[in-house]
C-alpha positions, 0 to 999 in steps of 0.5 A, a space after each residue: 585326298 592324298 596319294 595312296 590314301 582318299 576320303 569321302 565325307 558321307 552326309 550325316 543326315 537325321 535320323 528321324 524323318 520330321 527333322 530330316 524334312 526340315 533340314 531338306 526344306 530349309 536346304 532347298 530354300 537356300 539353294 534355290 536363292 543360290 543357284 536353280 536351273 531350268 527355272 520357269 517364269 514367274 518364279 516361286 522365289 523369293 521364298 520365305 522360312 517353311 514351316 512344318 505342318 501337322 502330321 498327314 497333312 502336307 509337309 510344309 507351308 512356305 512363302 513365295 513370291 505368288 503367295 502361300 503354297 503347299 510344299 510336298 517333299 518325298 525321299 527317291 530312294 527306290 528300294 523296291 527295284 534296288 533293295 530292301 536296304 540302303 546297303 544293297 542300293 547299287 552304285 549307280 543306276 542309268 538315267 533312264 531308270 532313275 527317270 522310270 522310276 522317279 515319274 512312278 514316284 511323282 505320280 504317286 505323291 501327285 495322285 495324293 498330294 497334287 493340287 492347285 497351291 502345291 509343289 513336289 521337292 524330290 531329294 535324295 540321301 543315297 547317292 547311287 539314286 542322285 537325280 543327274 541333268 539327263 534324268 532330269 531332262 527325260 523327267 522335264 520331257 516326259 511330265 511337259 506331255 503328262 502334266 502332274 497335280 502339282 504346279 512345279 517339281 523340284 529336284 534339291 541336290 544335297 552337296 553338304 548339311 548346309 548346302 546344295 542346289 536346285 533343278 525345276 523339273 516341271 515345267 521346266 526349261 530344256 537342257 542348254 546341252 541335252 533339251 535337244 538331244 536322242 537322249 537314248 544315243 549313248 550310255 552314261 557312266 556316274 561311278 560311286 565314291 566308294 570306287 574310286 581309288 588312288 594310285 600313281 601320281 602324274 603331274 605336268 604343266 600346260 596352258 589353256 585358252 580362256 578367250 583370247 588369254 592364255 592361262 598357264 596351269 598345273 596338272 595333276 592326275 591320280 592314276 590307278 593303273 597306267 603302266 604305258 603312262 611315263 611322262 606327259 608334256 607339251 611339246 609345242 608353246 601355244 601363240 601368244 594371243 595377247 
């Protein structure tokens, strides 16, 4: 990104569902070997290559560490509530509704799907309908006292086509930040892409505390509209700590 100029690399996912499904459960396998948060014990890993079953049956078989399991994958793309097409989907939506109406979608597929052996992966391909921490809690919170069919959820957040990462929304573990937090204290702003914009260039150097090492750094915001903003620096040297 370069002043006056920004790009957002939109993910070109498949356009056929069959191989959309497989491009997310081979994602979702290794983003789980890479980083998973919230992980219950004994974990589901490692796991082994999905293979993709017959049609209206369960999308995948995989490999695990407890054995052969059921894989369900499902889109959260509400497109009822923030629709009819993935054009009109709103920028963002607040947590609280993204939780709303991702539990109605887990209780629907667990209501067909759940079972002994199975487990949910929920994915997303719009980013206003991204699954952040706070609706992954309130999601964590809300199925801990309403246990669906399914043995584990999963959240995979698809950063590229080749790469992402997964949360285990049931059971779960708290958020170190948020697990004992009033959830409803405060309101959370996610901005699209799309809206942001590039303007004046501010630059300036400082230093931070890492520990107890002081790390000398460079700064350099892009802001849009801050005429009362003419140079910014600091004033005071910070100790020596070494």
């Amino acid at each position: 990104m370069g002043l006056g100029a920004a790009d957002w690399m939109v993910i070109a996912f498949p356009k056929k569902q069959a191989e959309r499904e497989v491009l997310v459960a081979s994602l979702f396998v290794k983003a789980f070997e890479r980083w998973v948060a919230g992980q219950s014990e004994p974990s589901l890993a490692p796991f082994g290559e999905p293979v993709q079953n017959d049609e209206n049956d369960l999308d995948f078989t995989v490999e695990t560490a407890l054995g052969a399991m059921r894989m369900e994958l499902t889109e959260f793309a509400p497109l009822r509530e923030h629709g009819p097409r993935f054009a009109d989907a709103p920028a963002s939506l607040e947590p609280s509704e993204k939780a709303e109406l991702a539990l109605e979608l887990v209780g629907m597929k667990s209501a067909h799907q759940g079972g002994e052996g199975r487990f949910l992966v929920i994915y997303n391909t719009e980013y206003g309908f991204w699954l952040d921490p706070l609706t992954i809690e309130r999601m964590r919170r809300v199925l801990k006292d309403a246990p669906p069919r399914f043995e584990r959820v999963y959240y995979v957040s698809i950063h590229d086509l080749g790469n992402g990462s997964v949360s285990e929304i049931y059971p779960g573990t708290p958020h170190h930040i948020f697990g004992e937090a009033d959830l409803d204290d405060g309101r959370v702003m996610i901005p699209h892409p799309a809206e942001f914009r590039v303007g004046r260039t501010v630059s300036w150097s400082g230093v931070i505390m890492l520990g107890n090492r002081r790390c000398p750094v460079n700064y350099k915001v892009d802001y849009q509209d801050f005429q009362s903003i003419r140079e910014i620096a600091f004033t005071e040297k910070l100790p020596d700590s070494r």
